[in-house]
N, C-alpha and C positions, 0 to 999 in steps of 0.2 A: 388568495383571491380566486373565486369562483367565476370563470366568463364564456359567453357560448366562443367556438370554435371560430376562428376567421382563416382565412385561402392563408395568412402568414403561418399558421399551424399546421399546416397540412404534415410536414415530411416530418414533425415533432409528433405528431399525435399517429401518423403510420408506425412509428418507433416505438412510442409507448404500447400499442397495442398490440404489435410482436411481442414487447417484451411478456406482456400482460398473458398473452397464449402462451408464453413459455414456463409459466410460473404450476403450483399444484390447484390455483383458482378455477382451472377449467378440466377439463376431461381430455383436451390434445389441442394442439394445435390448429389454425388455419392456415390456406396458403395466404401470401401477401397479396394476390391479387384480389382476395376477399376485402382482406383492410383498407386497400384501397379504393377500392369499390364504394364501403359502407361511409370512410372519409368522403368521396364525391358525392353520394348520396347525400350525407348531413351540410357537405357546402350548398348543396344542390336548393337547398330547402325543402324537404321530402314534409309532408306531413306527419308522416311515421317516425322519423329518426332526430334526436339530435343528442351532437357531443358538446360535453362542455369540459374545459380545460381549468387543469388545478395549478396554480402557480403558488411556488411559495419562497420566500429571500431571491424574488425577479427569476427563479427558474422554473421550466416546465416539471412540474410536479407529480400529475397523474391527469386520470381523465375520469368523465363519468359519459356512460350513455345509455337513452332512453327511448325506449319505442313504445309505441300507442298504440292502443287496441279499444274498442268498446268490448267492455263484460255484461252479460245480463245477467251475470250471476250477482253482482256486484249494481247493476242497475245505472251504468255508467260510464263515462272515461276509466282506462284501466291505462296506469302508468306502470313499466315494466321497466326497473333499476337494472336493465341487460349488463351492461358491463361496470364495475369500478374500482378503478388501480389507482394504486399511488404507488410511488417508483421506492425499494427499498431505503434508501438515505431520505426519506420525508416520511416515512410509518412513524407511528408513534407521536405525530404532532398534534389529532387532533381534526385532518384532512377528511379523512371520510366520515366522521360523525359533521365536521361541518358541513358537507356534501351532501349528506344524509339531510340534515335539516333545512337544506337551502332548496332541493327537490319540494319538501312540502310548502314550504312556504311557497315558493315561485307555482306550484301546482295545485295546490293545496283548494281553492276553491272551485276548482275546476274538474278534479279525480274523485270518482265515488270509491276508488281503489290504488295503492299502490301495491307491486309486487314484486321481487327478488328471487333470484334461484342462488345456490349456494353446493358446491359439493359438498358431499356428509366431511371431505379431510376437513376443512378449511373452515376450521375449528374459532382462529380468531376473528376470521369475519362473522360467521354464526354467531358468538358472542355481541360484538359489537350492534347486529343487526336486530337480538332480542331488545337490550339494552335500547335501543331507538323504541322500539315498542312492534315489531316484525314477530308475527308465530308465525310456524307452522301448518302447511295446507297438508291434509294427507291423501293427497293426490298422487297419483304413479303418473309421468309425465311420460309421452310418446312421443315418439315423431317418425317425418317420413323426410328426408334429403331429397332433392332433384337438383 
């Protein structure tokens, strides 16, 4: 089961999301005063943000999250697949391609774009995400922290 985030998830979905920085998906970690931040934010009702939670045999399974942006390159809503974990003992079921497909469907007439970033290790999600039908931008992505 795919369901948006409710106040009863909160300290489940802080937990997955540590786990999820600690794994080789990301580049380093966050502090937890981040996660929980980005969790009050998505209770909050943020226009920009929301999580949704993966449950699978009644347990908390993983999470997905997504932030907004308009692109003009793209001429449109641009949905940005920012974060998606699924907790090691639920891999392999299935969850993220469901995840995957539940995003366009529920966004689907509303996105002139969806978008994913991916480190080059993280080899089987790369897979998984061509298989959906995801290529490659060959963009060099930048940024500035404050």
């Amino acid at each position: 089961m795919i369901r948006k985030l409710t106040a009863e998830d909160y300290q489940v979905c802080c937990d997955m999301m540590d786990e999820f920085y600690h794994t080789d998906g990301v580049l380093a970690p966050i502090p937890a005063e981040q996660i929980q931040k980005n969790v009050q934010e998505a209770l909050a009702g943020s226009p920009y943000l929301a999580l949704y939670v993966f449950e699978c045999d009644g347990q908390p399974a993983g999470y997905g999250q997504l932030s907004f942006t308009y692109s003009g390159e793209a001429g449109g809503l641009c949905v940005l697949l920012e974060e998606i974990y699924v907790r090691p003992a639920f891999q392999g079921r299935g969850l993220g391609t469901e995840y995957l497909q539940f995003v366009k469907e529920e966004y689907g007439k509303k996105a002139a774009r969806f978008r994913l970033e991916a480190c080059p290790n993280n080899q089987k999600a790369i897979q998984l995400y061509k298989k959906i039908g995801f290529s490659e931008l060959p963009y060099l992505q930048m940024i500035i922290d404050r």
